[in-house]
C-alpha positions as CSV (number, residue, x, y, z in Angstrom):
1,X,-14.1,-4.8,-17.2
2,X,-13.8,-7.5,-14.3
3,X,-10.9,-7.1,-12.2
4,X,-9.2,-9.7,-9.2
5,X,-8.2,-7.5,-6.4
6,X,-6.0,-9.6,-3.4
7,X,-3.8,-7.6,-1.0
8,X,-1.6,-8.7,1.6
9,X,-0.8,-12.3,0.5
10,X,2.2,-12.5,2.5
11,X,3.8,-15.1,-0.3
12,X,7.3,-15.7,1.7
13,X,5.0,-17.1,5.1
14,X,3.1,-19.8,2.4
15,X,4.9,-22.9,0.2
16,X,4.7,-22.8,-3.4
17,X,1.5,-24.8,-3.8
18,X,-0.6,-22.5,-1.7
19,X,0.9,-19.6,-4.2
20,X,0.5,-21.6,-7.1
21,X,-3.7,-22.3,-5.6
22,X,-3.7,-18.0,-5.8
23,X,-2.5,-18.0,-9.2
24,X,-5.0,-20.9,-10.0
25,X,-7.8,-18.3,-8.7
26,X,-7.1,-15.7,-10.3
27,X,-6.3,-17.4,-14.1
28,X,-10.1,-18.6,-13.6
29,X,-11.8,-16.2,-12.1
30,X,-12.7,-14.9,-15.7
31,X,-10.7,-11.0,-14.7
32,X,-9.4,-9.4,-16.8
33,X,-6.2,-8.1,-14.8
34,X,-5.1,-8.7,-11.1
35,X,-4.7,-6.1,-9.0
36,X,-2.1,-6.9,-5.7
37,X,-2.7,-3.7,-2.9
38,X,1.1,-4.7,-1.7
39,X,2.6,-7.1,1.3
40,X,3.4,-9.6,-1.2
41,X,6.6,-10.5,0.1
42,X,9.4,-9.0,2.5
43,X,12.9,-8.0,1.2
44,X,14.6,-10.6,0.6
45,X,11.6,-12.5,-1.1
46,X,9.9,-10.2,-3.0
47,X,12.4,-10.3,-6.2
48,X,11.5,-13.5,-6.2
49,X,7.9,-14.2,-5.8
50,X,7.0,-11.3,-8.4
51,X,8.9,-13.4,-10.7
52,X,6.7,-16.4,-9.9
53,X,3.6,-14.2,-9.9
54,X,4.8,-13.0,-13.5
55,X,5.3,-16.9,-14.4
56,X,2.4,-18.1,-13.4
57,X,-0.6,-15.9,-13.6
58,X,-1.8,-15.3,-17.2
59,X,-3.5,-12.4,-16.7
60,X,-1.8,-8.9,-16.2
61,X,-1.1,-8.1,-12.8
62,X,-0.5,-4.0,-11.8
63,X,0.6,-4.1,-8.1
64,X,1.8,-1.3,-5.5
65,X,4.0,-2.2,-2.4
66,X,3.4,-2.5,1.5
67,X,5.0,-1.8,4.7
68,X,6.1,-5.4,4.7
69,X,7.2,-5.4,1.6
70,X,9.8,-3.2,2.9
71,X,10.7,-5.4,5.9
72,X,14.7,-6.6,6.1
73,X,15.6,-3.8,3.3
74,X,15.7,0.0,2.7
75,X,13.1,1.9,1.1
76,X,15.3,2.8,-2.1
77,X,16.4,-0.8,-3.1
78,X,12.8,-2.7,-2.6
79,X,11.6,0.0,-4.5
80,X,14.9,-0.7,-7.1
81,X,13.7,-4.6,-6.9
82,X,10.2,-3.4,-7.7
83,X,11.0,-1.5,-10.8
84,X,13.3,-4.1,-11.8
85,X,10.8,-6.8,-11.6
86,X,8.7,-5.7,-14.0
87,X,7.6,-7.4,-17.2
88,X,5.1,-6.5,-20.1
89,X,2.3,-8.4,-17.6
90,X,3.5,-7.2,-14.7
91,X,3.8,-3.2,-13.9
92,X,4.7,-1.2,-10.3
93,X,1.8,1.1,-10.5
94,X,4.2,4.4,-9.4
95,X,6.0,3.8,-12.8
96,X,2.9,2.3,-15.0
97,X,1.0,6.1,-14.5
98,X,-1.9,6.1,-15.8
99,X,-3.4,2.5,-16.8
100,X,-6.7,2.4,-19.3
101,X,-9.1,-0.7,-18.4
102,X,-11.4,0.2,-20.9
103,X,-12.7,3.7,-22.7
104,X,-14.0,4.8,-19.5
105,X,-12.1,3.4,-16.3
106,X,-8.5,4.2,-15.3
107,X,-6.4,2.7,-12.6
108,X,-3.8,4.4,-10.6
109,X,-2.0,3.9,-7.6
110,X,0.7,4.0,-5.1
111,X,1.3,2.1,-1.6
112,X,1.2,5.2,0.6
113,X,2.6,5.0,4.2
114,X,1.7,5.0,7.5
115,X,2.7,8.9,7.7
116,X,2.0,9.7,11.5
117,X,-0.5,12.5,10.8
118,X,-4.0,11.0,12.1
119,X,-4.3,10.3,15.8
120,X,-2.0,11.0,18.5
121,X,1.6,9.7,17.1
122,X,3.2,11.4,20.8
123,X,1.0,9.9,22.8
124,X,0.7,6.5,21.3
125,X,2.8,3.8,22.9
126,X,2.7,1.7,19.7
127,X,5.8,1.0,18.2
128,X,5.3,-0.6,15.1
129,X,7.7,-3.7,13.7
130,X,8.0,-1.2,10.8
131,X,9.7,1.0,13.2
132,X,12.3,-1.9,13.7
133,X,12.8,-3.9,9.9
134,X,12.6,-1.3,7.6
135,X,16.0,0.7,7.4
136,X,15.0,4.4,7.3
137,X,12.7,4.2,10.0
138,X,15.0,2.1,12.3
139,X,17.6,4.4,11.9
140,X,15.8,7.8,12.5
141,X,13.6,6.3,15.5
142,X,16.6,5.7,17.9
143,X,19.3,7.6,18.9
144,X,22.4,7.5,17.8
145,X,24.5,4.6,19.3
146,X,21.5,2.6,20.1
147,X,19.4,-0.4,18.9
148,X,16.3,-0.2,17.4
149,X,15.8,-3.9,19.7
150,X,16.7,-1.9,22.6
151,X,14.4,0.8,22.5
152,X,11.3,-1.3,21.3
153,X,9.5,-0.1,24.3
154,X,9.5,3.3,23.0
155,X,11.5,5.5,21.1
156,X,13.3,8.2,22.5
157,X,13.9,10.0,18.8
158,X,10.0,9.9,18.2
159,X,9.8,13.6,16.3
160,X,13.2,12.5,13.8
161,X,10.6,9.3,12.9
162,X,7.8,11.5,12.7
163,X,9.6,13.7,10.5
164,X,10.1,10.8,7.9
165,X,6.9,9.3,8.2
166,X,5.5,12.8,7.1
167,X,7.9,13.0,4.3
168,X,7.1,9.3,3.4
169,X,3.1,10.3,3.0
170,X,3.7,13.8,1.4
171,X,6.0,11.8,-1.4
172,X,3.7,9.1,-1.9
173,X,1.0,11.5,-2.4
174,X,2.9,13.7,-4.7
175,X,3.7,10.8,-6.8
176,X,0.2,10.2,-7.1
177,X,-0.8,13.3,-7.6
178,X,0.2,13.3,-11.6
179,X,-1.6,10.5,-13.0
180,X,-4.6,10.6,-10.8
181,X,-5.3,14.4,-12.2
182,X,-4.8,13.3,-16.0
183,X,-7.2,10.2,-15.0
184,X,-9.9,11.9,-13.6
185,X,-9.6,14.4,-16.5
186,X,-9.3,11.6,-19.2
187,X,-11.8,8.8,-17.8
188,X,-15.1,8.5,-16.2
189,X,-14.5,6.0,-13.5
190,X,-10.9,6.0,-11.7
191,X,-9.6,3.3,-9.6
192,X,-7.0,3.9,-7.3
193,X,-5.4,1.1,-5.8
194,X,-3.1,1.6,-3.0
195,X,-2.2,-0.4,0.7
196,X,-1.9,1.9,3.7
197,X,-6.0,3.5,4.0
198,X,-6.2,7.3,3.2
199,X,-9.2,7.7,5.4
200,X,-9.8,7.2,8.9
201,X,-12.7,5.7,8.4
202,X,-11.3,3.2,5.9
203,X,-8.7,1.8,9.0
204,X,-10.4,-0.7,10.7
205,X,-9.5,-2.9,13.8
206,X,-11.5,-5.3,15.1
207,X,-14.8,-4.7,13.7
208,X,-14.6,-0.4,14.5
209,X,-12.4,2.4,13.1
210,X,-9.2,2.3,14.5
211,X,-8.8,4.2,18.0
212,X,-5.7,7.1,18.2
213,X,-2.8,5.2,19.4
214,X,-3.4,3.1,16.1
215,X,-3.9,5.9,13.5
216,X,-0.8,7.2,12.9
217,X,1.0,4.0,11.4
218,X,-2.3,2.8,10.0
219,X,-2.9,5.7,7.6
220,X,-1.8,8.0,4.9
221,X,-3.4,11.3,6.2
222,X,-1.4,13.2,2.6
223,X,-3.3,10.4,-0.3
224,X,-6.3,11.1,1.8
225,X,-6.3,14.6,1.8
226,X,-5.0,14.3,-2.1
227,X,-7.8,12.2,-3.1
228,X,-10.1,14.5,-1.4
229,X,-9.4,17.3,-2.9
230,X,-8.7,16.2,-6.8
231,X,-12.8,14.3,-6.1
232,X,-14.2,17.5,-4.9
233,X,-12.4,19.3,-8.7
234,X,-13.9,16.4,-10.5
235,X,-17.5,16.1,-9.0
236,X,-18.6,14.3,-12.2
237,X,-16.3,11.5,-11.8
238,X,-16.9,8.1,-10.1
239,X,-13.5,7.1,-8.1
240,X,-13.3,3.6,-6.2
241,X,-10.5,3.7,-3.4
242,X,-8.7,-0.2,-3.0
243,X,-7.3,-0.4,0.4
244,X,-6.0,-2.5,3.3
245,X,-8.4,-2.4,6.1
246,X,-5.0,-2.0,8.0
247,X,-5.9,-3.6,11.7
248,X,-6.7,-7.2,12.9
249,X,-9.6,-8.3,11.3
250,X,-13.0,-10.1,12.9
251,X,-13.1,-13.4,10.5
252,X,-15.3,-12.9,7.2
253,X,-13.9,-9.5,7.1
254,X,-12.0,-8.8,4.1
255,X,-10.2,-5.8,2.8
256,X,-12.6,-4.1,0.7
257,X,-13.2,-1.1,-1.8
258,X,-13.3,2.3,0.0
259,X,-15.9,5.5,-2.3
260,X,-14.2,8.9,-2.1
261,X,-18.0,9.9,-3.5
């Protein structure tokens, strides 16, 4: 089965000709589904681009979200938006479970988060716009009575964020944790499509794996460890990651698919 794989397409920073161009690309690229590895829109645009997605491509499309999808919202209501938006053609991924392509591939997937548990999260001075537009983590990385805008230098409620970016990973991965089992018991080959990279050697910035300060909001230590495990169970299978790269990019360099094996 041929599949279209795009990820962060950022749809709310482009007009509607340059999204209509995407959809153009992928009704004649010949696949057989499109598969979107999240960042299509932020909050208050996503609603409304899945919709033209769902309009305009003719070709399934099983999507997960990003940490931008999140941006200007709250983790419970983009999530509300993404179940909501869903049509025969076009599924959330954490609510489609498993997905046959064909008798012997499976696709799965969630959008993970960046859940603090690689690299040095304490020591890092990186403070991540994630930090600052999405809800949760605004309102657990600051204390009480004070801006996020204020304390964009650093955080001074950095273990209360950690805490949550933990729990973020450790939910993503438990969500996942169901339908990638019954795929890898059911199929051969088992795609898992997801945004934030579940490997440290699947982050990349600027042309080399990601450096300590960078890790922690950059991948999901919990899918990683996840995926691990349930390949090592299921030697015989074939399983093909589909990630965000995660870091500034040298040009040519493309998001691309990760091998657990």
């Amino acid at each position: 089965m041929k599949l279209a794989w795009a990820t962060d397409i950022h749809l709310d920073r482009v007009d509607e000709d340059e999204a209509r161009s995407l959809c153009h690309t992928a009704n004649s690229s010949g696949a057989e589904a499109l598969l979107l590895g999240g960042d299509i829109a932020n909050a208050l645009a996503l609603r409304r681009w899945l919709a033209f997605l769902g309009a305009h491509v003719e070709i399934p499309i099983y999507f997960v979200l990003g940490n931008h999808d999140y941006y200007g919202g709250g983790i419970a209501s983009v999530q509300e938006a993404a179940r909501n938006s869903q049509t025969a053609r076009l599924r959330w991924l954490p609510t489609a479970g498993v997905v046959p392509l064909d008798e012997r591939t499976a696709l799965v997937g969630h959008g993970g988060w960046g859940d603090a548990r690689l690299g040095d999260f304490f020591g890092s001075p990186v403070i991540l716009n994630d930090y600052i537009y999405i809800a949760e983590l605004r309102d657990a990385g600051v204390p009480p009575g004070t801006r996020a805008l204020d304390s964009y230098g650093g955080f001074e409620n950095k273990p209360a964020l950690k805490q949550i970016l933990g729990d973020l990973g450790e939910r993503a991965a438990k969500q996942l944790h169901p339908p990638l089992v019954e795929a890898l018991e059911r199929f051969e080959i088992v795609v898992v499509l997801t945004h934030v990279p579940p490997f440290r050697d699947a982050c990349w910035h600027a042309g080399e794996i990601s450096n300590e300060q960078w890790l922690p909001g950059f991948t999901c230590k919990a899918t990683g460890d996840l995926l691990a495990q349930e390949v090592a169970r299921h030697a015989d299978r074939r399983v093909t990651v589909l990630c965000d790269l995660h870091g500034a990019q040298p040009p040519g360099r493309a998001s691309r698919p990760w091998p657990c094996r």
